[in-house]
N, C-alpha and C positions, 0 to 999 in steps of 0.2 A: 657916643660913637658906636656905631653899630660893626660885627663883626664880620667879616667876610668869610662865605661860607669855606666851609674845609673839600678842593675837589676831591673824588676817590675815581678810583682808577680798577675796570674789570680785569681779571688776569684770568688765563688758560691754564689748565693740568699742567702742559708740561712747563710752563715760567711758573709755576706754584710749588709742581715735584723739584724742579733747581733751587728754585728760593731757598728751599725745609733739608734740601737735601735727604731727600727719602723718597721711594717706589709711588707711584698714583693709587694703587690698591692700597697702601697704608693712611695714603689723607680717608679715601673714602671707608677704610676700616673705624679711623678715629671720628669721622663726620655720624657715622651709624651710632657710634658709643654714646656720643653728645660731647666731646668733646674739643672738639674743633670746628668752628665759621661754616655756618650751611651753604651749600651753592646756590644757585639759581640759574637757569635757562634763559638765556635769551635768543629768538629764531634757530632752538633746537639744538644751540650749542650750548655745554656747562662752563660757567663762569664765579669765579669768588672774588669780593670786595680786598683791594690790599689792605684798604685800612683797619676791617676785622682779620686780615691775618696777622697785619703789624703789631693789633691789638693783643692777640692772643700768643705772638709769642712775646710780646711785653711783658705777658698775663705767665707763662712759662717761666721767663729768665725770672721773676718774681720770686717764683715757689723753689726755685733752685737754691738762692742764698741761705734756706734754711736750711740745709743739709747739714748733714755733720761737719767737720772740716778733716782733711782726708790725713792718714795718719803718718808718719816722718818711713823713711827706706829702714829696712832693717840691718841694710848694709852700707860699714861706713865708706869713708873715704879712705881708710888706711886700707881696709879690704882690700876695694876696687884697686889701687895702685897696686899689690902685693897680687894679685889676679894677674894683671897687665907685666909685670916682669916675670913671671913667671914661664920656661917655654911650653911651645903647645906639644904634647906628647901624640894626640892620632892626626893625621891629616882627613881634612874633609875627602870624600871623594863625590863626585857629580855623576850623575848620567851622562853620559856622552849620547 
């Protein structure tokens, strides 16, 4: 049985800068580095593959699990309640 192809789909700067959640000059800061999905032009406009972007933050959340695992609050719980009863002695004040 033969497999049907995978379509891909071109995406524009700004649905790529919303996707990643980050400025257009930082894809193309990472594009320059090597590490992030190259564009390409089509009739003059720049366009990236989602499926090399899907792939690469795949390739992202991958290298994430290796981290250390992040370490416990320094503060307990008996703290935090003993904070919270506690009255508040200055009042904030705002600019008006």
């Amino acid at each position: 049985m033969t497999e049907a192809p995978r379509i891909d789909k071109l995406i524009g700067k700004r649905f790529l800068a919303k996707l990643i959640d980050c400025h257009p000059e930082t894809i193309y800061r990472w594009e320059q580095a090597g590490t992030f999905p190259r564009r390409m032009r089509v009739n003059g406009r720049v366009f990236w593959s989602l499926r090399e972007v899907l792939d690469w933050m795949e390739q992202v959340k991958s290298k994430r699990e290796t981290l250390p695992p992040v370490p416990p609050s320094r503060v307990s719980r008996k703290m935090i309640a003993a904070r919270a009863r506690l009255p508040r002695t200055k009042r904030l004040r705002f600019a008006a």
